[in-house]
N, C-alpha and C positions, 0 to 999 in steps of 0.2 A: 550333481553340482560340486559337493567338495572336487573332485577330480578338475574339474577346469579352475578352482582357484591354488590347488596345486600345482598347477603351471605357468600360473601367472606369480613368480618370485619377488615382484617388486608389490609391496603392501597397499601403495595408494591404487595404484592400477585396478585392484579387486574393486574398488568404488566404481568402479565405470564400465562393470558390468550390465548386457541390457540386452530384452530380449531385442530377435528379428522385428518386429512389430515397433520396439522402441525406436528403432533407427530410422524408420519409412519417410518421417516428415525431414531429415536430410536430405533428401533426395528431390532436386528440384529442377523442373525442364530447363536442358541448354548446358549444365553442365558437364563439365570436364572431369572425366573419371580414368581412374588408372588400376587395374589389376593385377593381382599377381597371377605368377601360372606360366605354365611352358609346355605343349601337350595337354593333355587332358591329366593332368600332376600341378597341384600344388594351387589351384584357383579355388577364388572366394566360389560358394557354391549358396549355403544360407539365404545369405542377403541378398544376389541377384537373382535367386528362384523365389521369392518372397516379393519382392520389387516387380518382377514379372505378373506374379498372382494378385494385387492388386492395382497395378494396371488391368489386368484381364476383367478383374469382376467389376472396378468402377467403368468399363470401358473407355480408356484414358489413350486407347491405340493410337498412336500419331501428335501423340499433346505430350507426352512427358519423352523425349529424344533428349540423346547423349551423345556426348563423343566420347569414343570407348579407346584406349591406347593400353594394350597389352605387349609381353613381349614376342608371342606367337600365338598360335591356335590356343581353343581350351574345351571345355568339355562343350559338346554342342544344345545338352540342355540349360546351358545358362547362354551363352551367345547368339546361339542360333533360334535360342527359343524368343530373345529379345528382339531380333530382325524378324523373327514371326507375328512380332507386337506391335510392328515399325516405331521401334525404342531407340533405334541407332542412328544418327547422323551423320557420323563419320567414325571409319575404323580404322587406327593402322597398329600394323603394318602388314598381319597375316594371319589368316581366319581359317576357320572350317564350318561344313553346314550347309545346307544343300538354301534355306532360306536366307541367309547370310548372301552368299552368292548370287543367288536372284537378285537382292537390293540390291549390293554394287552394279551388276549389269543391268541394272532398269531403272539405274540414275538415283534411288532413292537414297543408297548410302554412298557416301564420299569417301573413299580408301584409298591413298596412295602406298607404294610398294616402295620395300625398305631394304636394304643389308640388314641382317639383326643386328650384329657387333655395331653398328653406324646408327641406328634405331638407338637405341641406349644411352648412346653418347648425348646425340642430337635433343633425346628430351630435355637432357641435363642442362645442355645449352640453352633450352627455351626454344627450339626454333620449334617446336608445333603449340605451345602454347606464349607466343607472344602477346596475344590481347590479352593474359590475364599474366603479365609480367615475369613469364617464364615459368609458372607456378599451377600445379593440377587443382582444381578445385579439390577433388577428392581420392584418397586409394582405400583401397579393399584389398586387403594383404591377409593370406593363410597364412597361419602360425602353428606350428607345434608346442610353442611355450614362448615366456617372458622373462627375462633375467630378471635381475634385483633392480640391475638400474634402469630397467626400462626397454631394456634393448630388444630384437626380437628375435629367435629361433627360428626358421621357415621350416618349412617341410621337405615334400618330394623334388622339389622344384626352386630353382633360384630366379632365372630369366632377367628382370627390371624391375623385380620386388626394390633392390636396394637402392634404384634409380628414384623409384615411385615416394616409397620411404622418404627420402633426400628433399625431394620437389614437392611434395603436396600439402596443402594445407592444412589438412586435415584428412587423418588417419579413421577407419575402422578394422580393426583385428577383426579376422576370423578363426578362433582359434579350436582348432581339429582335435581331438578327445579320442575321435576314436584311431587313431595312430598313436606311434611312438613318440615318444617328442625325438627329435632330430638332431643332437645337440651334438656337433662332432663331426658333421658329416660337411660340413660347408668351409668353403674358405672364401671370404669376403672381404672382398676391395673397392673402396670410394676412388678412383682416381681424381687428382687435383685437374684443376682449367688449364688450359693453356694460359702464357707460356709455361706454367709451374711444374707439368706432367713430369713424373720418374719413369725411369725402364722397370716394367713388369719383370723382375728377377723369377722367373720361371725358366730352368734349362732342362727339368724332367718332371716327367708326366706327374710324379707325384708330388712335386713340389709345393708345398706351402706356402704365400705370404701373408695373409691377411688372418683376420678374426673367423671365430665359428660361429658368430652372429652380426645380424645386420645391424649397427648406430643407431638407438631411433631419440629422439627429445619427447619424453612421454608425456610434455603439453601437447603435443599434437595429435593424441589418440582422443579421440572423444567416445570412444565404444569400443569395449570387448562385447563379440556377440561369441558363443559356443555353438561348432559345428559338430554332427556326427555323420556326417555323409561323407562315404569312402570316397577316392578319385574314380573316378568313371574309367579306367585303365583299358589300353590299346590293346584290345586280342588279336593276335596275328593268325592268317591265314597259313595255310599248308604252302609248302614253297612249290610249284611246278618243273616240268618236264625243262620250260622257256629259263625259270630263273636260275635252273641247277646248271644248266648249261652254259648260261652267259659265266656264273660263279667259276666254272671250271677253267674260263680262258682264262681269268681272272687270276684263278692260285697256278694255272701254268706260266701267265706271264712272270709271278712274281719269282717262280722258280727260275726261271728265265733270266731275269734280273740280279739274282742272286749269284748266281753262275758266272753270270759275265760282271759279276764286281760292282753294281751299279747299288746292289741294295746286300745289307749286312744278315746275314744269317737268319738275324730275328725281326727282320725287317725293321721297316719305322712305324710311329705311333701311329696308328688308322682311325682316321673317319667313315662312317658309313652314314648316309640318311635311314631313310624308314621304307618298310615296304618288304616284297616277295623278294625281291631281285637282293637286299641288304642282307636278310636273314637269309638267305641262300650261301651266300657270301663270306658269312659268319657259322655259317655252318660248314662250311666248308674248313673253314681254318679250324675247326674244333677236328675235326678229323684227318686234314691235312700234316705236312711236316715241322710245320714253323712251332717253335715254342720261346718261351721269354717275353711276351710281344705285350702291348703296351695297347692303350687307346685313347686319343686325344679325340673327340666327339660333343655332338649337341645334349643326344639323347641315348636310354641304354635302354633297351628291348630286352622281351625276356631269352633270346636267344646269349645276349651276351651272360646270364644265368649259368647256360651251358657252356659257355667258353669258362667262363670260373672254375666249375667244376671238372672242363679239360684237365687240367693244370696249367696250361698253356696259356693264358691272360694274367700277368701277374698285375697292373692296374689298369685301372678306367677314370678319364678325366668328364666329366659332361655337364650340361646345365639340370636336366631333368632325369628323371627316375620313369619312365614311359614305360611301366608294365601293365600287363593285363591284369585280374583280380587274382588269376591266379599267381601270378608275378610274384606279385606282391606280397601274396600272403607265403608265398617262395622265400622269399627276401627276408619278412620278417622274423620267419621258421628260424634259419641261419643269419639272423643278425652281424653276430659277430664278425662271421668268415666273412661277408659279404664287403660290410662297412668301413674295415680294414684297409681294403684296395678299392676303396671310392671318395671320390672327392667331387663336390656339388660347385661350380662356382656361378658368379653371373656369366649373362648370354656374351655383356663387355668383355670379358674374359676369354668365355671358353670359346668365341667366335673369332678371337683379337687378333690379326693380320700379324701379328711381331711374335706373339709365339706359335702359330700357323706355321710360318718359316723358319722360325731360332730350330725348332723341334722337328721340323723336317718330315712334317703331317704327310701322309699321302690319303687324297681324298677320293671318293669313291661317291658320286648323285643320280637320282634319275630325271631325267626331261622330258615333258611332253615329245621331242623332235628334236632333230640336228640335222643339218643339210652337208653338202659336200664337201664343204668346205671349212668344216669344224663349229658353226658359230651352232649352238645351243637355246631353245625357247623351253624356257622351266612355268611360265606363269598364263601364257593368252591363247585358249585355242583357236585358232584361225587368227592368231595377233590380234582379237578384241574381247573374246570371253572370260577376263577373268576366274583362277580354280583358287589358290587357296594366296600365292604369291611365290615370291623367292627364294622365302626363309632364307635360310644361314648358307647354304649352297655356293651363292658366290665368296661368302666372307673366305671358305676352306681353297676353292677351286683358283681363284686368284693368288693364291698366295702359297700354295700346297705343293710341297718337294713332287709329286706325282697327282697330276690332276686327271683325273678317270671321270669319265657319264657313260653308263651302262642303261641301254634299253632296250626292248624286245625290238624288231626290228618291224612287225606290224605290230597294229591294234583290232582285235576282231570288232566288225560293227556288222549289223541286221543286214544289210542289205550287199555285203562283197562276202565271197569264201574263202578267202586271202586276210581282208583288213585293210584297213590306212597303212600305206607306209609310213615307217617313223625318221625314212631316211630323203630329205626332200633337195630340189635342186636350192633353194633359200628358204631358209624362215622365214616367217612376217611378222614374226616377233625375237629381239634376241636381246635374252639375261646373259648368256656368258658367250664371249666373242673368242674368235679360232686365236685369239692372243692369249687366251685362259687356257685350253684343254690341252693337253698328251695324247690321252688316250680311249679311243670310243669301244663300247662294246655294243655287240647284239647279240642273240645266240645263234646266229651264224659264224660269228668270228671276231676279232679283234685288230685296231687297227692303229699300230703305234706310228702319230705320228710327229715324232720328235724329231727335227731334223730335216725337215720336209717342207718346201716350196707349195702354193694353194696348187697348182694342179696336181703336184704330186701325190697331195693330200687327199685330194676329189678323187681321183684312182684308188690311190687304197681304202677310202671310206665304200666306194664302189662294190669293190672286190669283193672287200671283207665284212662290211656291216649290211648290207641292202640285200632283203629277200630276194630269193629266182625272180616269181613273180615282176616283181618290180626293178630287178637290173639293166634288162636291157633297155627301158625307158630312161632310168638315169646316164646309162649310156651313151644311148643316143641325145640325149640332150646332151649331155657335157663334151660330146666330140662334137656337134654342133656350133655350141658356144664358143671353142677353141678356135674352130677355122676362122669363124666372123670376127672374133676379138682381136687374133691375135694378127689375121689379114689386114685389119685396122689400126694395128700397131697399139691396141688397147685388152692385149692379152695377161694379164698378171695374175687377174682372178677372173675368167669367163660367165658372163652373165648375157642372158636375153631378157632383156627387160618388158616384151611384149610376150614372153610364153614363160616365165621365172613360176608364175603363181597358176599356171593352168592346171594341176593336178588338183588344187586346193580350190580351186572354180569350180573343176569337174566334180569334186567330193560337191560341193554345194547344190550343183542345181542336177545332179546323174546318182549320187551316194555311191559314188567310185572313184579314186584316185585314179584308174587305169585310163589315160587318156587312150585314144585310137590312133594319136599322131602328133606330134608338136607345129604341124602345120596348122 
């Protein structure tokens, strides 16, 4: 106990200490709640695994729902284990959790899909809480510590804590013990409403403008609870044969790039999402040519660890700290070196469309799919299953001096020796449209297409992204499409509207993409 009111520096605040158990009767069906957390980093853990366990034993399943507004995924034994409770009414903007997922597809949870950078703003605004005059009923913010005046320290994680913070009416701390406190690591900014908004004076990655802590009015806490539960941190998988390979066009393009004057030495600040396919990617430039290199990003995986210790990453920009356990205790081992060249901001921020472009990001995602013609489906398998959503992906790829989506080019499934292809004649769902991307990868090849008219496009996506397997179907469909469209003087982008979704039929009702014929 001393240790948690050693971090709480502001003297009244120690009064408002209380256990998990004191806070329960806050908690009241139908309310509006907001968390912190970005990743499975930096969320309330305590009070929502507490809140779950007595719903569980009073049997309360279905009677005590919330609407949950985080700024992305969080750990799945607090979210996923509450859509196991049916605790969730509605979620946004973007989840993980295999139970989570079931309720939005079986109509039980209401979640609409968001830009994160645009998520942030939007709550500020009030447009998802308008019936309660723009205003969260409640947040559940991780803290590492409390200033003097109230203020707060977060943790691993920044995301729409400061949003949360800002809008809700009432605060509980969760404040973390068994970590560092965090004090230095964040840079934090309230932007003004419209029309008032300043220019984000950001023009390098490590730029500073704001505070190492979030504003907070310490009327508004009604509880400090003490956590000691670690973050539940992402262990990454071993990178494959698929994802070293797709990596490799990757740092060839950029040599490529470089050659021909289009990118500077040390390239520009990179984005990567998460996954095999990123950490390949990142591993690659750890052993590659490139050094000085910088990173504008959401999240940092422990891969970027080793890029530190390249010597070759001299900073990292990102919203959350997404290591594994071992990560982490990596991290805290080397404090110092680490902390140096890191800088935490909100998802408003490190998502924000104006310095995405001032900074000349090159972004780097993966996609369920991409069709011929460049348009990109991040979120619905078969355009209706909901997986986790969009996250930040668009915020970078819209706005990113080099927009890249790199995927394997099948998916293995049980019943083909091939897979799905992930290269289709159209999506039936599209997050980023062939007005967004440059450049697609598979590990078959790479297919820049900058410069490039839709059928030219459809050709090189052909060529160079679409398994054997499955070329000569793309093939013949898209010379197909051509004769009829453009016979019809309706040729610009070729489409058959009666055979466009037949491979994704065929998957449905045969569990094979490989049509027999487009007839």
């Amino acid at each position: 106990m001393p240790n948690l009111y050693n971090r709480i520096a502001c003297p009244p605040l120690r009064e408002r200490v209380r256990s998990v158990e004191d806070v329960l009767p806050y908690f009241k069906d139908g309310m509006t709640l907001g968390w912190s957390g970005f990743t499975p980093v930096g969320y309330p853990k305590a009070v929502p695994k507490a809140l779950a366990d007595y719903v569980e034993l009073h049997n309360l399943q279905g009677k005590m729902r919330f609407n949950l507004l985080i700024g992305a995924s969080v750990g799945t034994e607090t979210e996923d284990r509450w859509a196991s409770l049916d605790m969730i009414a509605r979620r946004w903007p973007y989840q993980s959790g295999k139970n989570i997922q079931k309720g939005i597809n079986a109509g039980r949870i209401r979640m609409n899909d968001k830009h994160l950078s645009m998520f942030a703003q939007d709550l500020v605004y009030g447009f998802y809480t308008k019936d309660l005059g723009g205003k969260l009923d409640l947040g559940i913010v991780e803290a590492s510590a409390i200033t003097e005046d109230g203020h707060i320290i977060l943790a691993g994680s920044v995301g729409i804590a400061p949003e949360i913070i800002q809008t809700a009416e009432h605060l509980i701390i969760e404040l973390n013990t068994s970590i560092p406190t965090y004090e230095g690591l964040h840079d934090i900014v309230l932007p003004e409403m419209p029309p008032y908004r300043k220019p984000y004076l950001i023009s390098q990655v490590g730029d500073r403008i704001g505070t190492t802590y979030v504003p907070c009015d310490p009327n508004k806490i009604i509880a400090i609870v003490e956590s000691r539960e670690s973050d539940n941190g992402r262990s990454l998988g071993a990178t494959d044969e698929i994802s070293e390979r797709i990596a490799g066009h990757i740092l060839d393009f950029f040599q490529a790039e470089v050659r021909a004057g289009r990118l500077p030495a040390n390239l520009l600040p990179l984005q990567s999402g998460v996954g095999n396919i990123a950490n390949a990617v990142v591993g690659g430039l750890v052993k590659g040519p490139f050094s000085n290199l910088t990173v504008y990003t959401e999240v940092l995986q422990d891969t970027m660890l080793d890029f530190f210790d390249s010597g070759k990453l001299e900073y990292a920009s990102a919203t959350s700290l997404s290591f594994s356990a071992n990560g982490f205790e990596r991290f805290y081992n080397n404090w110092d070196a680490y902390t140096g060249k890191i800088v935490l901001r909100s998802q408003q921020l490190a998502n924000n469309p104006e310095m995405i472009r001032r900074l000349g990001v090159i972004a780097m995602n993966t996609p369920v799919e991409f069709d011929m013609y460049g348009h990109a489906n991040s979120t619905l398998v078969g355009g209706t299953r909901m997986i986790n959503g969009i996250g930040g992906s668009g915020d970078f790829l819209r706005n990113a001096f080099l927009s890249i989506m790199h995927s394997p080019s099948v998916r293995p499934t049980k019943t083909d020796p091939t897979g799905i292809t992930c290269v289709v004649p159209m999506v039936p769902h599209v997050d980023h449209t062939e007005h967004d991307l440059d450049v697609l990868v598979t590990e078959q090849g790479l297919a820049d297409l900058r410069g490039l008219c839709p059928r030219d496009r459809a050709q090189q996506i052909i060529n160079k992204c679409a398994h054997p397997d499955y070329r000569p179907l793309l093939q013949d469909y898209f010379d197909r499409a051509s004769r009829d469209c453009l016979a019809r003087g309706a040729g610009h982008q070729p489409q058959l509207l009666d055979r466009v979704f037949r491979m994704q039929q065929h998957l449905a009702t045969h569990g094979t993409m490989k049509i027999d014929s487009w007839d």
